[in-house]
C-alpha positions as CSV (number, residue, x, y, z in Angstrom):
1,X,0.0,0.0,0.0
2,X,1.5,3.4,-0.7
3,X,1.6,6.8,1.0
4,X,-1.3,8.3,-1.1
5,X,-3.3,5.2,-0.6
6,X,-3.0,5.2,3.3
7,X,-3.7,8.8,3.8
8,X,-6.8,8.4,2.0
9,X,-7.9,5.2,4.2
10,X,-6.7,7.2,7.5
11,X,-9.0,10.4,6.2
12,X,-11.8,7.8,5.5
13,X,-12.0,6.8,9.8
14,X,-11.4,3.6,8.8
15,X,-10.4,1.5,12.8
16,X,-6.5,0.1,12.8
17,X,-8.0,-3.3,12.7
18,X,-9.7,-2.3,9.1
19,X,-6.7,-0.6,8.0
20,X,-4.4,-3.8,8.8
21,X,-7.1,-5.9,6.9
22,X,-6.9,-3.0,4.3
23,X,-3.6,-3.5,3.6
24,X,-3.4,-7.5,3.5
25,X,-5.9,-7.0,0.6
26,X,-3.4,-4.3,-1.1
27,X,-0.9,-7.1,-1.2
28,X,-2.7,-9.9,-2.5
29,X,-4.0,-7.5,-4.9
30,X,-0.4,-7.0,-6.2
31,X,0.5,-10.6,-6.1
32,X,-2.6,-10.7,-8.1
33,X,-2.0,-8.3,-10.8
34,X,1.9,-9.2,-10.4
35,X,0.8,-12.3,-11.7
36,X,2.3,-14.1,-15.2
37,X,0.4,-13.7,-18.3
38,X,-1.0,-17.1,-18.7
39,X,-1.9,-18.3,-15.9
40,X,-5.1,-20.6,-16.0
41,X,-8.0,-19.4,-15.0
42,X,-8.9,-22.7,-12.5
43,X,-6.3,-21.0,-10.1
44,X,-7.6,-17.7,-9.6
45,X,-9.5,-16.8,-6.2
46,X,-13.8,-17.6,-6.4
47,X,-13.7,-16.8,-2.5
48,X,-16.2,-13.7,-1.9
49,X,-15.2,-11.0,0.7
50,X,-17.9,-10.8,3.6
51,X,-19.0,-10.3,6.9
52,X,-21.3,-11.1,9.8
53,X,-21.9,-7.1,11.4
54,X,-25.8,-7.0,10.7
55,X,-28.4,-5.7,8.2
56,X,-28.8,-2.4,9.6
57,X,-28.9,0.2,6.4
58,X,-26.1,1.8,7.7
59,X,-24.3,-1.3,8.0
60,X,-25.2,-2.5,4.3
61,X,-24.6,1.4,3.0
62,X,-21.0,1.0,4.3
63,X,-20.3,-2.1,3.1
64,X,-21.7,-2.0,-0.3
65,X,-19.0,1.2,0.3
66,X,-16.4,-1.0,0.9
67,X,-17.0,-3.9,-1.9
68,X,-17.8,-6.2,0.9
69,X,-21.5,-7.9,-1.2
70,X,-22.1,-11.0,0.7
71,X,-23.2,-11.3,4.3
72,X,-24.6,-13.4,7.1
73,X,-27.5,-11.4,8.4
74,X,-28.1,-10.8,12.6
75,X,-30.4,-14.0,14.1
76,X,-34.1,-12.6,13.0
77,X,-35.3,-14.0,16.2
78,X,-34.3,-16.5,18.8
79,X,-37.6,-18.3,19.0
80,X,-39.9,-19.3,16.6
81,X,-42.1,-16.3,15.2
82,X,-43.1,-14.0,12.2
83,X,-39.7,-13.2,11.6
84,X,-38.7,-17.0,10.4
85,X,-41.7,-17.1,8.6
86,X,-40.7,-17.2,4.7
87,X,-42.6,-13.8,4.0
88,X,-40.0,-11.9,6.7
89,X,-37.4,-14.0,5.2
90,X,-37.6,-13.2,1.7
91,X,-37.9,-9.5,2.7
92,X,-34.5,-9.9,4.4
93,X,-33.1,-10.7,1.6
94,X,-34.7,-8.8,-0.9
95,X,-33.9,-5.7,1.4
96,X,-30.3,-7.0,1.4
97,X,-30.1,-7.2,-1.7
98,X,-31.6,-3.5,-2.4
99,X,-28.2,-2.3,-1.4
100,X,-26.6,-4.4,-4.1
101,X,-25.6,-7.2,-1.9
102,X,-26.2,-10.6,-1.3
103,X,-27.8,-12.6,1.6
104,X,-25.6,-15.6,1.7
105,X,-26.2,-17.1,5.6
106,X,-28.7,-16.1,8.6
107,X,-27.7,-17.7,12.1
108,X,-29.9,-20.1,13.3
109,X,-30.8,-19.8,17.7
110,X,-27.8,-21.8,18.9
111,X,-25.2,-18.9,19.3
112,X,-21.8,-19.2,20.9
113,X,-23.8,-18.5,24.5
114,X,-23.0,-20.4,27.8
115,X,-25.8,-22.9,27.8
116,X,-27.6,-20.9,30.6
117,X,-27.8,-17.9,28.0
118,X,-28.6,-20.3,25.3
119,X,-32.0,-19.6,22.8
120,X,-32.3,-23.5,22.2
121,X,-30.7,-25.0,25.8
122,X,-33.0,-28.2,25.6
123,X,-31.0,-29.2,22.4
124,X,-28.0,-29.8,23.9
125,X,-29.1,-30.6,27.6
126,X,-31.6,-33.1,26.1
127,X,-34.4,-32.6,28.1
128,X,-37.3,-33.5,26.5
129,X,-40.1,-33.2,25.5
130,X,-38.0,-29.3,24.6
131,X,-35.8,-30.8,22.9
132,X,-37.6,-32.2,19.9
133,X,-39.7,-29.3,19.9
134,X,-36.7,-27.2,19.5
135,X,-34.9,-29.4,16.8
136,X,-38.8,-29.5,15.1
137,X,-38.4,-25.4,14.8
138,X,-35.1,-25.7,14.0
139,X,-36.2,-27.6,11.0
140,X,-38.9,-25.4,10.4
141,X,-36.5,-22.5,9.8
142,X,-34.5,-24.0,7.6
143,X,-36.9,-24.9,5.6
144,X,-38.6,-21.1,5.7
145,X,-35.0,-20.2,4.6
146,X,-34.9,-22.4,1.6
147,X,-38.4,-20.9,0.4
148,X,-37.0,-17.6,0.8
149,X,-34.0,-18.3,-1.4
150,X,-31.2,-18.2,1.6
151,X,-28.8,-21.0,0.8
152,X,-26.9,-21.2,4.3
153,X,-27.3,-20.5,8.4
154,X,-24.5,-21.2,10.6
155,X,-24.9,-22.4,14.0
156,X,-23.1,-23.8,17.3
157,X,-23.7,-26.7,19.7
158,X,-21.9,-25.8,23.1
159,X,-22.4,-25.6,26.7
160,X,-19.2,-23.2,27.8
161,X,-19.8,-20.7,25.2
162,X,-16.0,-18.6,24.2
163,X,-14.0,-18.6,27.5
164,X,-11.4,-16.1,28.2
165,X,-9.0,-14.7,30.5
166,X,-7.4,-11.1,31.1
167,X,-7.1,-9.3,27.7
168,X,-3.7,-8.5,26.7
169,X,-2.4,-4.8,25.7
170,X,-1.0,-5.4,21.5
171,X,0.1,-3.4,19.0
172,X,-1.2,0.4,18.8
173,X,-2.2,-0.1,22.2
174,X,-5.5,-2.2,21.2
175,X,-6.6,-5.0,23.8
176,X,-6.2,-8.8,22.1
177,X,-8.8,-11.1,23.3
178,X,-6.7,-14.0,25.1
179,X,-6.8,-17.0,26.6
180,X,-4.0,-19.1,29.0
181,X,-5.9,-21.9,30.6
182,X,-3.3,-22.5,33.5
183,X,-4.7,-21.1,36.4
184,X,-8.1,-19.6,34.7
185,X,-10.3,-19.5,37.0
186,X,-13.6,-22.3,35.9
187,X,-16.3,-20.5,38.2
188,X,-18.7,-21.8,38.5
189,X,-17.4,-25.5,38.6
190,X,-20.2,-26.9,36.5
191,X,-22.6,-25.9,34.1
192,X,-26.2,-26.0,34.7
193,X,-25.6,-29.2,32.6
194,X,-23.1,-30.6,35.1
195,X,-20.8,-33.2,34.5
196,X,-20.7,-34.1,30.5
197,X,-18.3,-36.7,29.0
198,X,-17.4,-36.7,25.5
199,X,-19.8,-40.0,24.7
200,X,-22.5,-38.2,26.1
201,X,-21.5,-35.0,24.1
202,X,-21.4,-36.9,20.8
203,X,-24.8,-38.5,22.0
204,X,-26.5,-34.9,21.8
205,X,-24.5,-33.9,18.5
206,X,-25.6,-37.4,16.6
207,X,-29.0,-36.7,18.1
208,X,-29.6,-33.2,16.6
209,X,-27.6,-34.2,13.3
210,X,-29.8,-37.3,12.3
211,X,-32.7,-35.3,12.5
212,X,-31.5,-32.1,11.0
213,X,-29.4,-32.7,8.2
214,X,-31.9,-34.5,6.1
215,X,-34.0,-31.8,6.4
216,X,-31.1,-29.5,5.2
217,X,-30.3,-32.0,2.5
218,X,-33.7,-32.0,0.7
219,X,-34.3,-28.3,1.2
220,X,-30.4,-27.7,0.2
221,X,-29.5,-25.5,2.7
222,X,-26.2,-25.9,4.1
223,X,-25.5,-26.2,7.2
224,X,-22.6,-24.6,9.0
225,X,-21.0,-25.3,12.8
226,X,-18.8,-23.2,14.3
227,X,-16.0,-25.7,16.2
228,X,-15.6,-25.0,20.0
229,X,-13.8,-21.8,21.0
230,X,-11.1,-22.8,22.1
231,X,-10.2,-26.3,22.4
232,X,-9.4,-27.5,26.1
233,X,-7.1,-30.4,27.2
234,X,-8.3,-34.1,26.6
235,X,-10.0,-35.5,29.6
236,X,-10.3,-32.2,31.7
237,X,-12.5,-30.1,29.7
238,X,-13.8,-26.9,30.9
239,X,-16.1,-26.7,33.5
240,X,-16.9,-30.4,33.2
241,X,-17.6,-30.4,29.9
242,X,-15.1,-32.5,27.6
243,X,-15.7,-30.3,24.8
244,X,-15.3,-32.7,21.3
245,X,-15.4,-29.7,18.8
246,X,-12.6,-28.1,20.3
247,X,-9.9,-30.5,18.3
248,X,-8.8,-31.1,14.5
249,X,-9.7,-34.7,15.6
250,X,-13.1,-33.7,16.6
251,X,-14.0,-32.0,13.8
252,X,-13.2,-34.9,11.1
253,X,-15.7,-36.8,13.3
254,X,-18.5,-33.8,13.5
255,X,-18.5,-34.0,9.4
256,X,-18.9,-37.4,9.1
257,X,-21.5,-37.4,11.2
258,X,-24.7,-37.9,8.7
259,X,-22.4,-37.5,5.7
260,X,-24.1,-34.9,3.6
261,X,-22.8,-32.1,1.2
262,X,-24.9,-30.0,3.2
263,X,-23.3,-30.4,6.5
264,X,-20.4,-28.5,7.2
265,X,-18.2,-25.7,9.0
266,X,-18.3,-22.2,9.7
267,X,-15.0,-22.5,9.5
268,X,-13.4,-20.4,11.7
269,X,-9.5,-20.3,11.1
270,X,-8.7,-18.1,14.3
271,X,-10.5,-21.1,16.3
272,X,-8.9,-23.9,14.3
273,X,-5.7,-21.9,15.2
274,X,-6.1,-21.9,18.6
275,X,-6.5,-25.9,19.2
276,X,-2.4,-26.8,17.6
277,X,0.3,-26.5,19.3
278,X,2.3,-24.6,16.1
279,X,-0.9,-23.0,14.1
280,X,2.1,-21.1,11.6
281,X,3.3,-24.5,10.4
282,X,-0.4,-26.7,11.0
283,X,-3.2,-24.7,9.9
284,X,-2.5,-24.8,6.4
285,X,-3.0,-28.6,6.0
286,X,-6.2,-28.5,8.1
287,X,-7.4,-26.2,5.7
288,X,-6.2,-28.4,2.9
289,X,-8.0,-31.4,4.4
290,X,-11.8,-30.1,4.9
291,X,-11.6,-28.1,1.8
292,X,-11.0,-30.6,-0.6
293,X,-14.0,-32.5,1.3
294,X,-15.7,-29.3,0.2
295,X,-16.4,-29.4,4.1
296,X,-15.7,-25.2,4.2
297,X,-19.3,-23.4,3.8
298,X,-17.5,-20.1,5.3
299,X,-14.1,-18.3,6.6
300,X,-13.7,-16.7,9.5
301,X,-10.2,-15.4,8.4
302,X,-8.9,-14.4,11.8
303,X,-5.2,-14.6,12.6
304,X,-3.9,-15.7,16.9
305,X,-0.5,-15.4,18.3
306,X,0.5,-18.6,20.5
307,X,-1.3,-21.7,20.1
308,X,-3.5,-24.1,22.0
309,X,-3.9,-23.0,25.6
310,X,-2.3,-20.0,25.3
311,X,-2.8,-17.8,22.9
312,X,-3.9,-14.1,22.1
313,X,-6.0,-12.7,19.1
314,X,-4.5,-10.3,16.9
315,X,-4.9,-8.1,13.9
316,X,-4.6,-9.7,10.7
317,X,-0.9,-9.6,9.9
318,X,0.0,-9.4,13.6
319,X,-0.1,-13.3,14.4
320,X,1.9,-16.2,14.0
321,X,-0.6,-17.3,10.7
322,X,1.0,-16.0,7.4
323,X,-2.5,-14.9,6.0
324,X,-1.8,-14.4,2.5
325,X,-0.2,-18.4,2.4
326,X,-3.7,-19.1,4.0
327,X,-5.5,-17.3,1.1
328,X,-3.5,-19.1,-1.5
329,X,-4.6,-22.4,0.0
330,X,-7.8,-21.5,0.3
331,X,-7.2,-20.4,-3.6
332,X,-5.8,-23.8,-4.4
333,X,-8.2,-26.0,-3.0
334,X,-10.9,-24.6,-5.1
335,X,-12.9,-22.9,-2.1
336,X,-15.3,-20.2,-3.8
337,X,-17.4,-18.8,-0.7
């Protein structure tokens, strides 16, 4: 990025975080345009540029601004109600797309909340008869998305929600979200679910898969799970909770879990990160391996200094993660969303 260029992104208010991102995309678009005359056309980048901040006008006004035209939308509502039916839905995204952009992904009510501040807690605590009603709305919604022409939702199925300690001062000053797990302090003890092992975690994930993938499949509406954020030690878990989405090794098992091309990851690659010891040298071949599955349905393309159980989040080219290597795998593998 040049003088002239970053004066004008300074003038424009733009946060440091947005100004490091904006100047990871100046590079790759040099590499880009740096590129040999011939190269074929299977290798250039399909991935879209998007984000997950809302549908507020203001929001969409800025980034249709910015270039950013595909989004995932905030929950419409975390119960059951008007605004899943497929009327509210396909004004969503027709009021998305007013501003030029496009309505890729709505969440679905199972957030990244502690269980006791979950929308859908019987899911995963599986009390019933809650639970199947839940999973039966779940259902409902996605097929009220399909109807209204929204070809994703993203999702999460946890009881600890995103642990963290003391924040750490970074560069300019900023405060990097961080997590060291010795001595954290696990208060309270338990969840309100209390003691969960990882067979009876998996139980509750097979559970809410059997019945809701087949509904994704026939409506084609992918579905997308965030992993665990972050991973915790084998056998001790967080709080009681041996939490199975929080590892590489858990995730390979979570996708072939009702094996469907509409079952998948929100694949967060700051998350992902945190659960390897070296995520500079590993990430890249984790990417490699559910991306050729075509298990990827989205990026979060976040970058961590540090590694499992102790690490820090950081700007974009202020972490251990050579993003623009990332991008190229991402390129290579054929990912396009």
């Amino acid at each position: 990025m040049n003088r002239r260029d970053f004066v004008r992104l300074t003038g424009s208010g733009l946060t440091a975080g947005a100004l490091a991102e904006s100047a990871v995309a100046a590079q790759v678009a040099a590499q880009v345009a740096a590129r040999p005359a011939g190269t074929p056309a299977s290798s250039r980048a399909r991935m879209k540029a998007g984000t997950q901040h809302g549908d507020s006008d203001p929001i969409l006004r800025a980034l249709a601004g910015f270039g950013v035209n595909h989004i995932c939308s905030r929950l419409p509502s975390a119960q059951m109600g008007p605004e899943w039916s497929i009327e509210a839905l396909t004004k969503r995204r027709e009021h998305v797309e007013s501003f030029g952009l496009t309505l890729d992904m709505v969440p679905l009510p199972l957030s990244s909340s502690e269980i006791s501040r979950s929308e859908s807690p019987a899911i995963m605590l599986g009390k019933e008869p809650d639970r199947q009603r839940q999973i039966d709305d779940i259902c409902q919604m996605i097929r009220n998305v399909s109807r209204a022409g929204i070809p994703s939702v993203k999702y999460n199925l946890t009881f600890i929600g995103v642990p963290r300690t003391a924040p750490t001062v970074g560069r300019g000053r900023a405060r990097y979200s961080t997590f060291v797990y010795t001595g954290a302090a696990q208060e309270p003890p338990l969840t309100e679910a209390g003691p969960v092992d990882a067979d009876l975690y998996w139980e509750r994930i097979t559970h809410f898969l059997e019945r809701v993938v087949p509904v994704a499949a026939e409506h084609k509406v992918r579905l997308a799970c965030h992993p665990q954020d972050p991973g915790m030690p084998k056998g001790k878990g967080w709080r009681g909770i041996e939490t199975v989405l929080g590892s590489v090794d858990g995730l390979k098992r979570f996708v072939s879990i009702a094996e469907s091309p509409y079952h998948g990851l929100n694949f967060c690659q700051g998350t992902v990160s945190e659960m390897v010891e070296k995520p500079g040298e590993q990430i890249f071949d984790v990417i490699r391996y559910f991306g050729t599955r075509k298990k990827i349905f989205n990026v979060h393309f976040r970058n961590i200094a540090g590694g499992f159980l102790n690490f820090r989040e950081t700007f974009i080219d202020d972490g251990d993660v050579d993003m623009l290597k990332g991008m190229r795998v991402y390129r290579d593998i054929g990912y396009d969303g």
